[in-house]
N, C-alpha and C positions, 0 to 999 in steps of 0.2 A: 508553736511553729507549725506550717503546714508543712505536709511530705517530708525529706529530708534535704531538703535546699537546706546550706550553712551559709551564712556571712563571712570571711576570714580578714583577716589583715595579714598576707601573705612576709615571712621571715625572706627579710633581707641578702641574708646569706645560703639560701637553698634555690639555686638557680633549678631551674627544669633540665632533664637530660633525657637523651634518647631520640631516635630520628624523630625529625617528625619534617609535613608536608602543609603546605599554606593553600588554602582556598580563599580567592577575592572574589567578591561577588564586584561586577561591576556594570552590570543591567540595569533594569526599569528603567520607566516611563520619566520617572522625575517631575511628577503630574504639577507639583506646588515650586518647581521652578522652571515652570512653562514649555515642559519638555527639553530642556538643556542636559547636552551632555555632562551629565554631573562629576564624573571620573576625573573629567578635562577641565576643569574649574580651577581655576590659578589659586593657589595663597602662598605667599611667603616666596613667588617667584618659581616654586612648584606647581605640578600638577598634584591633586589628591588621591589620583592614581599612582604616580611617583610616588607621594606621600607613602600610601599603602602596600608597595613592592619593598621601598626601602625600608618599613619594618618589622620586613619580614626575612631580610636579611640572613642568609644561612638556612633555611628554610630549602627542602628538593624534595621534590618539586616547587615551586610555584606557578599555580594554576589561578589565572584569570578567568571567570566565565562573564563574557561579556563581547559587543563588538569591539577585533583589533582596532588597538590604536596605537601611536607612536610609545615608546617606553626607553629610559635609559637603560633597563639590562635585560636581557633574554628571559622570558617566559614562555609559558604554556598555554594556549590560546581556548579557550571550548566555550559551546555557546548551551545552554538548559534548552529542552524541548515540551513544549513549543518555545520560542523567542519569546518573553515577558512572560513566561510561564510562574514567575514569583520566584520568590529566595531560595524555596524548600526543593524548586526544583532545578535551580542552580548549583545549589549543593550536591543534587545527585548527580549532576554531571560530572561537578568538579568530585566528588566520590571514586567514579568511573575512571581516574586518571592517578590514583594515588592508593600506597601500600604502604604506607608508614604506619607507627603504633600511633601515632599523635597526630593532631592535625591541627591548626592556628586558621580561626575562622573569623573571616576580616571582610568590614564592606568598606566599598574604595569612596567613604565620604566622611574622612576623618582627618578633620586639619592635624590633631595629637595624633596620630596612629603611630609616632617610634615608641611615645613614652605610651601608650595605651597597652603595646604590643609586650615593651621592657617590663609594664607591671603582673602580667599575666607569665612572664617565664621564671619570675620571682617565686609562683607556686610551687610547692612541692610535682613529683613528677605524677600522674594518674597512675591509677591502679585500679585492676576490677578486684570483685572480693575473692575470696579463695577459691571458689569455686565458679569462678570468669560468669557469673549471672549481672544483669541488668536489673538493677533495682527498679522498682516502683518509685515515681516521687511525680509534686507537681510543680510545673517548668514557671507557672505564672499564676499570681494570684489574683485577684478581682481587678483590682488595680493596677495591676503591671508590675509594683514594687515588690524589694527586697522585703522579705521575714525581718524581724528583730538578730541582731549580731548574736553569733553564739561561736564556738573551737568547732575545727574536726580537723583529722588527717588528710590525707590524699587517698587512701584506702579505701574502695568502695567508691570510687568518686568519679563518674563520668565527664564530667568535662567543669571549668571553672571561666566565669567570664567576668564583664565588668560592670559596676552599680554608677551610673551617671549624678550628679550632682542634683536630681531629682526624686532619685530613688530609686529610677526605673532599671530594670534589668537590659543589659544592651548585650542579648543572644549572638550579637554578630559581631563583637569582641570578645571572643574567647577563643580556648584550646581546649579541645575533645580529645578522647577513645576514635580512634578512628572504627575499631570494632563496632563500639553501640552507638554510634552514628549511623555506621551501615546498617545495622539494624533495625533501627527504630525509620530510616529512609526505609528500606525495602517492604516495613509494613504498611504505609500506607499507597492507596489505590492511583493511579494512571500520573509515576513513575513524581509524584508529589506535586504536580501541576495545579495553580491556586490554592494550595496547602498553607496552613498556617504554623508559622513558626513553632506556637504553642503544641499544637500538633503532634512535627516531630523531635518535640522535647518533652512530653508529658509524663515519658517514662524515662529518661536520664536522669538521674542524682548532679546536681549543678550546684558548685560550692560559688558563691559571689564573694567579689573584691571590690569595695569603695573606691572609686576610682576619681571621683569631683568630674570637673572640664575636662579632664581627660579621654573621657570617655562621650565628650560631646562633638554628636557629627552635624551635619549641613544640610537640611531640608528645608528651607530657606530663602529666599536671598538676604533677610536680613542677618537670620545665621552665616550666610557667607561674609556680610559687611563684618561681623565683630567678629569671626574668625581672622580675616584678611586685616583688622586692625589689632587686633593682638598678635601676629607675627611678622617678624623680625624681617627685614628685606635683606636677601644678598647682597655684600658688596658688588658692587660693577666693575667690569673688567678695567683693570689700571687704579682703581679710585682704592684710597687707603680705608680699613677697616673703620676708623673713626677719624674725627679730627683732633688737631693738637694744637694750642696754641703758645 
């Protein structure tokens, strides 16, 4: 195994506890769907913005860093500087706005984001080691993918996210240390603008969770098509739940 990344299959019965604060990233370009605002992208009668506020549900703060747009419940608005300044530096804004021990770190292009969001509170709760240091470890491997599955606790563990149905590690499904986050954000140079995810994770301990399609977001339009056909349409106002005959 490289570093100390674990694989887990998080225990069902060990919810996560302790405040914690939600960061959405809901910027870029959206280069591969021809500049569309990608937040604002319907499935299932939702926005994937919606999607992504609602599961994060219980979450205070929640911080959107992205341009306002319509939303069904109140949030926190802030934008990464410069504007398309990348994830790493969205993060730091959305950082700038929250003091929670924990933090649920979310991009707003997740048709699953309740259950993506449900399997990552099933973790054990983070903890740093006895003596609150940041380990050493590496956040990605050649490939992008998960190590081979092995046990670990929540002790020593910076933050834990979620493994996509390909293998890959999906950094922007997860729940951090809001501590070494700010930290491993404050090291690198002009406030993390074009930084790469890898970056600032290289030095977090990041336990991964198998997540399958759960963990599959929308960069796309044909991602959007099998998203948008695999969920469920709302009833329409008046119209019964199913028919009966």
């Amino acid at each position: 195994m490289t570093g100390t990344r674990t694989t887990e299959t998080p225990d069902a019965a060990t919810p996560a506890s302790g405040p914690t604060a939600a960061i959405i990233l809901a910027g870029g370009r959206a280069s591969r769907l021809d500049g569309t605002a990608k937040p604002l992208l319907e499935v299932g009668g939702r926005t994937l913005l919606d999607r992504a506020i609602a599961a994060v549900d219980g979450c205070d703060p929640i911080v959107v860093v992205g341009p306002p747009a319509p939303t069904r419940v109140r949030v926190v608005w802030t934008r990464e500087t410069p504007e398309f300044g990348g994830p790493v530096a969205g993060i730091a804004a959305g950082l700038a706005l929250v003091d929670t021990a924990d933090i649920v770190l979310l991009a707003a292009d997740l048709p699953n984001a309740e259950g993506a969001v449900a399997l990552l509170h099933r973790h054990p709760p983070l903890s740093a080691d006895a003596d609150g240091k940041i380990g050493k470890a590496d956040a990605d491997g050649k490939d992008g993918k998960a190590d081979a599955p092995s046990t670990n606790g929540a002790h020593g563990i910076d933050g834990v996210c979620l493994i996509d149905a390909s293998g890959r590690m999906q950094w922007l499904v997860g729940r951090y240390r809001t501590d070494a986050l700010r930290s491993a954000a404050a090291a690198l140079p002009d406030g993390g603008r074009d930084a790469s995810l890898r970056s600032l994770l290289a030095r977090l301990r990041i336990s991964a969770i198998p997540a399958g399609d759960l963990a599959t977001d929308v960069d796309t339009w044909d991602d959007l098509e099998r998203a948008r056909a695999a969920a469920p349409m709302p009833p329409r106002d008046g119209a019964p739940d199913e028919e009966t005959t």
